[in-house]
C-alpha positions in Angstrom: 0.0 0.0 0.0 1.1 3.5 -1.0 1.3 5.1 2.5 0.6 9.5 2.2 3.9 11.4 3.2 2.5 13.1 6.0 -0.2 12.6 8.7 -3.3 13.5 7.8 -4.7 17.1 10.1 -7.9 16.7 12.2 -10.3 19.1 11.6 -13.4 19.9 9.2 -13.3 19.9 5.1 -15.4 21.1 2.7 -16.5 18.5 0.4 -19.0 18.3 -2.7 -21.9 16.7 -0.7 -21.4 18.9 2.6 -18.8 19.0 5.2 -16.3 16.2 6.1 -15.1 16.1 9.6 -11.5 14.0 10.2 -10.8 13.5 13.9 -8.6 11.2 16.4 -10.2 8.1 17.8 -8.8 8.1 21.3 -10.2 4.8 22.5 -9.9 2.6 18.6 -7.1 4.3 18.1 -7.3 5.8 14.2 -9.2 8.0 12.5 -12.8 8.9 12.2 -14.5 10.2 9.4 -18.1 11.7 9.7 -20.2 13.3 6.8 -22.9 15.8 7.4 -22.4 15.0 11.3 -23.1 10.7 10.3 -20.2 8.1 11.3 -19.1 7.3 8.2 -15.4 5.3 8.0 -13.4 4.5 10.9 -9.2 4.1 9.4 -7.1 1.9 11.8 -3.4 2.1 11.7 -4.1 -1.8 11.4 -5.8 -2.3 7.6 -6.9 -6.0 9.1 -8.7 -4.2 11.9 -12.7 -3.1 11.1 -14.4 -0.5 13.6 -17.7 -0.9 12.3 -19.6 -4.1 13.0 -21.6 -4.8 10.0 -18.1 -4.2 7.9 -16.8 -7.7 10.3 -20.0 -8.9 9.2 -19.6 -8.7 5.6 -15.9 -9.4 5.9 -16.8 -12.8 7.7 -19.6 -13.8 5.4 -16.7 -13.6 2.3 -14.5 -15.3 4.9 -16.7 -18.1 4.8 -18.6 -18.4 1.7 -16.5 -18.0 -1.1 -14.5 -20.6 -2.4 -10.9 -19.0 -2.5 -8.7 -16.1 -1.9 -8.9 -14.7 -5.5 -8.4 -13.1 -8.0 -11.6 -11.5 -7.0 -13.6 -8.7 -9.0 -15.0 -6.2 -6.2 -17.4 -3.4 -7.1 -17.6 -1.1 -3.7 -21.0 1.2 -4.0 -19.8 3.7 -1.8 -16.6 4.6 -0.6 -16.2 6.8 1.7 -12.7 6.8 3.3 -12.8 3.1 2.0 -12.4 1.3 4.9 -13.6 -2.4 3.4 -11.5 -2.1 0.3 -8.2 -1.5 2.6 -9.6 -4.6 4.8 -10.1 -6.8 1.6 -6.7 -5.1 -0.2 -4.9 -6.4 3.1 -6.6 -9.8 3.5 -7.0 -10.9 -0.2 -3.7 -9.0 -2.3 -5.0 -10.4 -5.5 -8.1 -9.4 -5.4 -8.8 -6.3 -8.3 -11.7 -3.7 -6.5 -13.6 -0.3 -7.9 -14.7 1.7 -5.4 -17.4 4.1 -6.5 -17.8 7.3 -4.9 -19.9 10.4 -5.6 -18.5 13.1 -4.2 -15.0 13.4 -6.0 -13.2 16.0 -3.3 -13.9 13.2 -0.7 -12.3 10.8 -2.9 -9.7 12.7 -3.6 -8.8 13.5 0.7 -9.4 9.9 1.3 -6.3 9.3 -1.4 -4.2 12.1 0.2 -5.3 11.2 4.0 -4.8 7.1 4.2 -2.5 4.1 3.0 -4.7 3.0 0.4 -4.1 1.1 -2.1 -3.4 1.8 -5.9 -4.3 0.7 -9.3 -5.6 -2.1 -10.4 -5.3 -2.9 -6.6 -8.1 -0.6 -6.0 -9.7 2.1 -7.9 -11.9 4.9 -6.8 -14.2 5.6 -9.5 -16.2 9.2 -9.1 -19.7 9.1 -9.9 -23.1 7.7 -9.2 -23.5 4.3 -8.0 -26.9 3.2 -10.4 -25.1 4.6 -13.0 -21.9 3.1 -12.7 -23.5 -0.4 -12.2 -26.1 0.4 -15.2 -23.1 0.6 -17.8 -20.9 -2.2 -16.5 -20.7 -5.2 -18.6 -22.7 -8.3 -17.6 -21.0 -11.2 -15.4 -18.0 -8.9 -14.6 -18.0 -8.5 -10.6 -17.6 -11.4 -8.2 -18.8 -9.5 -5.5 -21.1 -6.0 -5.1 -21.0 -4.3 -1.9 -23.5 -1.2 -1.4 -23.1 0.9 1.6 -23.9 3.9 -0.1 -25.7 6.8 2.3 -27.0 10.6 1.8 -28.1 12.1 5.0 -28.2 8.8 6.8 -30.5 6.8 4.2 -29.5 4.7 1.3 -30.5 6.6 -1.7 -33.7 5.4 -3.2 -32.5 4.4 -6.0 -30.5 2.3 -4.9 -33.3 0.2 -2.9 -35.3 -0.7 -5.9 -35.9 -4.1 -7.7 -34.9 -2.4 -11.1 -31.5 -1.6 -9.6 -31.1 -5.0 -8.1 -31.8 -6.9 -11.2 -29.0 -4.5 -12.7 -26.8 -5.5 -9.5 -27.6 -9.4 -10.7 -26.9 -8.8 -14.4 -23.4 -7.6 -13.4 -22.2 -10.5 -11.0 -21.1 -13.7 -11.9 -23.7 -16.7 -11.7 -22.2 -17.5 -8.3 -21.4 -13.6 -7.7 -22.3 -12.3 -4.0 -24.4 -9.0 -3.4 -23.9 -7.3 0.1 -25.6 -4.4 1.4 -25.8 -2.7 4.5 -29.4 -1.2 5.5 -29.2 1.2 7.9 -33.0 1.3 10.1 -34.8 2.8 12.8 -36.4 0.0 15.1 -39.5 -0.1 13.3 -37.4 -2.2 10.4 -39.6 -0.9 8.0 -36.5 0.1 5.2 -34.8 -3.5 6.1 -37.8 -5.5 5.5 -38.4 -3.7 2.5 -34.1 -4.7 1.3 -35.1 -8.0 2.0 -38.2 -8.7 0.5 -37.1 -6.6 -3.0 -33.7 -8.4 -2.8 -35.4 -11.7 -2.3 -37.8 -11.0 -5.8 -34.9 -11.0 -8.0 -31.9 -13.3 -6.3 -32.6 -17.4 -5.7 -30.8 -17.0 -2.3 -30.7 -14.2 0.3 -29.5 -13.7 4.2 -29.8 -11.5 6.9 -27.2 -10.5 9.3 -27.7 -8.5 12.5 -27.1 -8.5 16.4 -30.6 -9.5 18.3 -31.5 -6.4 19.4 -32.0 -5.1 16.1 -33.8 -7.8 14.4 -36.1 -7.6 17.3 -37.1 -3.8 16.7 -35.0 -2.4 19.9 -32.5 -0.3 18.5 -31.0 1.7 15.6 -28.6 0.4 13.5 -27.3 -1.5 10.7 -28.9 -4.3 8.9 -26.6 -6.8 6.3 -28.6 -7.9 3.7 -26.3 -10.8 1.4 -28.0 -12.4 -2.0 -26.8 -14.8 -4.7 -27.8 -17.5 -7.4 -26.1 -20.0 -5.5 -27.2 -21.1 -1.4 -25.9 -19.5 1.3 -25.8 -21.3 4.2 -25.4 -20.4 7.5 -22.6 -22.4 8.2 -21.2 -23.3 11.3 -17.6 -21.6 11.7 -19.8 -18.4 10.0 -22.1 -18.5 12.6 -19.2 -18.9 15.2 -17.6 -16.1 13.9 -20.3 -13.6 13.8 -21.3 -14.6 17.7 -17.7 -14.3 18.9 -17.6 -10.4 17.3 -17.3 -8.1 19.9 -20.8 -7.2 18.9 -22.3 -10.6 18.3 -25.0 -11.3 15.6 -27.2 -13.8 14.1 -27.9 -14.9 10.8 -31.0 -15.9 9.2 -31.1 -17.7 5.6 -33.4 -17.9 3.1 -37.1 -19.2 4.5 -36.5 -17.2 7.7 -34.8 -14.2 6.0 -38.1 -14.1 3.4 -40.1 -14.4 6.3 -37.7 -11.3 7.9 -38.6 -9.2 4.4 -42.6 -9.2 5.2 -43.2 -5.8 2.8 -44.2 -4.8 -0.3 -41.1 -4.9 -2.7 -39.9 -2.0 -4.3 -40.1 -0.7 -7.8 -38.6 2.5 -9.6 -42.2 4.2 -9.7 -43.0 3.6 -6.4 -39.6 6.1 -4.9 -41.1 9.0 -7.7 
C-alpha cells in the first residue's frame, strides 16, 4: 500500500456533498471520518482491523462463503474513506476492486489522507452508484458491496428491484451482493431490502445482532444475495457470535419471512 507522506490534520473539510469532519479516535485508536455529522469510516493504523460491526459482518460472510482467496472482482458502491477495500486489499492482495464514490473531493482527501491502495489494486471511480452499475458489462463482478448513504438513508435508487436486477446482471452466476441497511427499530426500510432483494436473487440472508432484528434499537442491517445457497454455516455462525458485537444470521425461508413488505419498484420512490 502506498502510505501518504505526511499525517493527515484533524479538523473539518469542505467537500462536494457537505462537510467532512477527520478527527482522532482516542479509544480505537485511528481516524474517524463523519459526513454531514453521520459516522461514516473508521481508518485503523491496522488495515486487518474493522471498527464498524456490520463491515466484520460482511468481511466474515466472504471469509466463509466464497471458495478462495482470489483473484476476486470487487465493485464497492460507496466509498467513503474506503475502509472495506483496505480490509479486503490487506486480506485478499489479489483481489482487483472499484470503489465508486460520488463526491470526488472526498475521494480525492481519502487518497491524500490514508494508505490505500493503488491501481488495479483498487480504484476509486467518481460518480453515481446506479449509474456506474447500469453501464458495467454483464458477469464482470464477483462480489457487489452497497453501503452507499445521503443524509443517513440509502438513496432510493438504490433500494429498488430495477437496480437489483442490474446488480444481478453484473455478477457472476455464483457472484455475492452485500448491502448494509441502515434502520430505525420499526425495520420498516430493512424488510423492504429484504423482501425486494429476495424477488430478483434465488438466495438471500440477513445479518444482524438481536436487538435489532427484534425492533429495539437503531442500527445496521446486512442484507447478502446470490444465485447459489448461502448457508449459515457453522464456523460463519461462530464467527459472527464471537464479534465483539455478536449477531445472528438468518437464511433464506427465515430471512423471506424477515422481508414481510411490499417490494420495491422505480415508480414507487417518484
Amino acid at each position: 500500500m502506498a502510505r501518504p507522506e505526511t499525517e493527515p490534520t484533524a479538523g473539518t473539510y469542505r467537500i462536494d456533498t457537505g462537510v467532512a469532519e477527520l478527527s482522532h479516535d482516542t479509544i480505537a485508536g485511528g481516524w474517524m471520518l463523519t459526513i454531514n455529522g453521520a459516522e461514516s469510516s473508521h481508518i485503523h493504523p491496522d488495515p486487518s482491523v474493522l471498527e464498524f460491526e456490520y463491515m466484520r459482518q460482511m468481511a466474515a460472510l466472504l471469509e466463509y462463503l466464497r471458495d478462495d482467496d482470489g483473484p476476486w472482482r470487487v465493485l464497492h458502491l460507496g466509498a467513503a474513506a474506503c475502509a472495506l477495500p483496505r480490509y479486503l486489499a490487506h486480506r485478499y492482495p489479489s483481489a482487483r476492486q472499484v470503489a465508486v464514490e460520488i463526491d470526488a473531493e472526498l475521494a480525492r482527501l481519502a487518497r491524500e489522507w490514508f494508505d490505500l491502495p493503488r491501481a488495479p489494486l483498487l480504484r476509486i471511480r467518481v460518480g453515481d452508484a446506479r449509474e456506474v452499475v447500469t453501464a458495467l458489462t454483464a458477469q464482470t463482478r464477483d462480489v457487489v458491496i452497497r453501503d452507499a448513504f445521503v443524509d443517513g438513508r440509502t438513496p432510493r435508487h438504490l433500494i429498488t428491484r430495477e437496480f437489483i436486477e442490474q446488480v444481478q446482471r453484473v455478477l457472476a452466476p455464483d457472484g455475492l451482493y452485500l448491502a448494509n441497511c441502515g434502520d430505525n427499530r420499526d425495520l420498516v426500510l430493512a424488510r423492504g431490502e429484504v423482501a425486494t432483494v429476495a424477488s430478483v436473487f434465488a438466495h438471500v440472508a440477513v445479518i444482524a445482532d438481536a436487538a435489532m432484528l427484534k425492533g429495539r434499537r437503531t442500527g445496521n442491517v446486512v442484507l447478502a444475495a446470490s444465485d447459489r445457497p448461502i448457508e449459515a454455516i457453522p464456523k460463519l455462525v461462530r464467527a459472527l457470535l464471537s464479534d465483539p458485537q455478536p449477531a445472528q444470521m438468518l437464511t433464506d425461508r427465515q430471512a423471506r419471512e424477515f422481508g414481510s413488505a411490499a417490494v420495491r419498484h422505480d415508480a414507487d420512490e417518484r
